[in-house]
N, C-alpha and C positions, 0 to 999 in steps of 0.2 A: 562518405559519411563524415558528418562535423561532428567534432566531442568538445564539449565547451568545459572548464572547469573553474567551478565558482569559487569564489571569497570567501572563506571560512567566519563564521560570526566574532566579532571583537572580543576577546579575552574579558574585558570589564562585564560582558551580557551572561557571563559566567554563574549569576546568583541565582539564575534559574535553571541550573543543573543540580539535583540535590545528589547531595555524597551518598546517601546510602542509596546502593546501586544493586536493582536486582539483574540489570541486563548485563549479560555477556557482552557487549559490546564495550562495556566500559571501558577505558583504560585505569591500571593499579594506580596511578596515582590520585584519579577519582577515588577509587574505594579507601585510599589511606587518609582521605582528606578528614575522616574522624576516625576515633580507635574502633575494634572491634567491641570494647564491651559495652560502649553506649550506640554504639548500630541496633539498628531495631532487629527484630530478628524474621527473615525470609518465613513466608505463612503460605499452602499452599490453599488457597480459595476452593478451589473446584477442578473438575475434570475432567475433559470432557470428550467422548469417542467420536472418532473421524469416519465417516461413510467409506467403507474398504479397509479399513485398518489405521491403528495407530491412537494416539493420546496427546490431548494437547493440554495442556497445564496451565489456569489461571492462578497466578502467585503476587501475593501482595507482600513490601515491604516500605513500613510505614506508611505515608501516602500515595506512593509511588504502586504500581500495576505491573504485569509483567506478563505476558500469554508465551511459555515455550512448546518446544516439540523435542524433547527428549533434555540433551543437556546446551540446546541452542534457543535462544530469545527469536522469536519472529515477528517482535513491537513491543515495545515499552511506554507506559507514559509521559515520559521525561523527551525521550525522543523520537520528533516526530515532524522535524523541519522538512525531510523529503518526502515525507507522506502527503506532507500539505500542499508540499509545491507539485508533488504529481498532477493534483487538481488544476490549481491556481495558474500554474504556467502552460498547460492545456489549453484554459479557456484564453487566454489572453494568445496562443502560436492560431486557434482557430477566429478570434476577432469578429465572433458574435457568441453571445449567449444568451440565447434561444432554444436551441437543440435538444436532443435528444441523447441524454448522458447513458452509459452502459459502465458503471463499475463493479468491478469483480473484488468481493469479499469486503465485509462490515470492519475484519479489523476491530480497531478502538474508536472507531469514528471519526478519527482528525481528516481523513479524504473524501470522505462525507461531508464534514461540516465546509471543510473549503471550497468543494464543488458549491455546495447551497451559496456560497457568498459569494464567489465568483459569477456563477450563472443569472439569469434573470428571473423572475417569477412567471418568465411565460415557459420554462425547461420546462425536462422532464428527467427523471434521473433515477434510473431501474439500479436496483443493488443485489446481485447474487451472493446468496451465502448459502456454503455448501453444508456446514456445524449448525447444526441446531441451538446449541447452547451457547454459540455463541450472540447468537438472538438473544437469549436468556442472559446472558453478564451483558449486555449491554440494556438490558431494560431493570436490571438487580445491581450489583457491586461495580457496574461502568455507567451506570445511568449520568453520574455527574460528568462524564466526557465529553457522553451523545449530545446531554442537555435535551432542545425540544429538535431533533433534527430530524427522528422519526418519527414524528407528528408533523413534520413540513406535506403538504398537498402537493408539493412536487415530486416527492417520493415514492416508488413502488416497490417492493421489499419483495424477491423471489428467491425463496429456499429450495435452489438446486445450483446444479454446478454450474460456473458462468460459460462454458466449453459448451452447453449443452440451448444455453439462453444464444449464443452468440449463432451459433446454425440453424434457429429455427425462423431467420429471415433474412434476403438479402436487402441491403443499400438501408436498414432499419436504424442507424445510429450513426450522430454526426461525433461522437467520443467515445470510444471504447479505454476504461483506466482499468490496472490488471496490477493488483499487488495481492496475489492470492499463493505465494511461497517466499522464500528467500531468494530465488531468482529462477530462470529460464531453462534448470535442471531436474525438475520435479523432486526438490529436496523431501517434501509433505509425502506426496504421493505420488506413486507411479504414476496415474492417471494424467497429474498436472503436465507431464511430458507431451501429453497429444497438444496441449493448448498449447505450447510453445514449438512444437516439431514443425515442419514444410508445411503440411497438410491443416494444420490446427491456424497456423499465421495466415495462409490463404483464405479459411476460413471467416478469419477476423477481417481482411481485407472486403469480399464479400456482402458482408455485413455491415460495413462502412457505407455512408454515404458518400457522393463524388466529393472529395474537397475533404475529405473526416478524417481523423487523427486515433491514432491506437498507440498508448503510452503504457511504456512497461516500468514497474520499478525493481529494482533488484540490491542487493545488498554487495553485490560483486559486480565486475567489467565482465565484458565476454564478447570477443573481438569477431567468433566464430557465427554467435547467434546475431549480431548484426549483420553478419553476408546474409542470414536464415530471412530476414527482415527486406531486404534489399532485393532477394530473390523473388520475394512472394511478389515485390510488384510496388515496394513503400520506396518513401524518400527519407532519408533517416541521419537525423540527429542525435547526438546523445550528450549530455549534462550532468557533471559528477558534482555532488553536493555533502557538505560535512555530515555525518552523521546525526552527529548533536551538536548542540550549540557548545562554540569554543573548539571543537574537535580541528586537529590539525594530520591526524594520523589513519583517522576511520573514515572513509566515505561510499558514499553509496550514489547507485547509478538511477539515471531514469531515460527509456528511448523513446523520442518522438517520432513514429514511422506514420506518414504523412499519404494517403491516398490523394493522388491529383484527379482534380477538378476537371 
């Protein structure tokens, strides 16, 4: 396995990080950069129930967005550099786009929008989303994230689990992208554990076409699940990127596991 680790964004590109910081992810000296009494104050939008248990919390502070699962961030809108690059450096490791996208979870839409600009207008690019409502904030109080992306005609929007989209054919997708927890643990939900287990990665493998690429994003390393990766049959790369812009201390991972042609 190759692990590449990126360049952290220039300190000066700083001005688009805003101080008031709903994500856990920040570092304190983001949140001090203004006092607490002119901080806007954390607003919890909406609520929303998870298929098998649990709560995911849309929370607004000022203009900033926040979706957590308990007292952990699982995307912010502020950061969203390796969300973007899941897509973007996809399309550019596969060196056409054409294909047939498979991403797993709507998110706030920044992996969406990147695939759409990456890809060509002749893709196709299937989006599972397991929350319902998260359908719903993203056509209400995230509509200005999405923009028009779910009106793009490349688009197919399937509300179930992507585990369940990704077995119901083989060699069906030249990309499969998987940012649907905080990493390869099933932090969210048990369930998330099959898509990542032997048998859930064979599956993805599978479901790839010769040559196709199945990219994980993850908020942590995990030295164990890329032998998992390796095993099933991929060729695997991995690439740790700053969290946020300026960040020097947070970073988060993404695997490129590569079925040959």
């Amino acid at each position: 396995m190759n692990r590449i680790e990126a360049r952290s964004p220039r300190s000066s590109d700083r001005a688009s990080v805003v101080p008031c910081q709903v994500s856990h992810r920040a570092t304190e000296d983001r949140l001090d950069e203004i006092g607490p009494d002119v901080r806007p104050p954390i607003i919890t939008v909406d609520i929303a129930d998870i298929p098998g248990g649990g709560q995911l919390h849309l929370l607004r502070c000022g203009k900033e967005f926040s979706i957590q699962f308990g007292d952990d961030e699982l995307m912010g809108s502020q950061d969203h550099i390796s969300e973007k690059a899941l897509a973007t450096l996809t399309s550019e490791r596969l060196r056409r786009q054409d294909g047939h996208i498979l991403i797993g979870g709507l998110g706030m839409g920044f992996t969406l929008d990147a695939a759409l600009k990456a890809w060509s207008t002749e893709a196709s690019v299937t989006v599972a989303e397991l929350v319902p409502k998260i359908l719903t904030w993203a056509k209400g109080p995230l509509s200005h994230l999405f923009g028009a992306s779910l009106k793009d005609p490349r688009v197919k929007l399937r509300m179930a689990d992507v585990y369940d989209v990704i077995v119901e054919k083989r060699e069906r997708f030249d990309a499969i992208l998987l940012d649907v927890d905080n990493g390869p643990d099933g932090f969210i939900t048990v369930a998330n554990d099959r898509l990542y287990s032997s048998n859930g990665l064979a599956a993805a493998h599978a479901a790839l076409k010769p040559g196709g690429l199945l990219s994980i994003w993850s908020s942590y390393g995990d030295d164990l699940f890329a032998e998992r990766l390796e095993q099933a049959g991929f060729s695997v790369d991995e690439i740790i990127l700053p969290a946020y812009v300026g960040s020097s201390e947070r970073w988060h991972n993404i695997w490129f596991a590569a079925k040959s042609a």
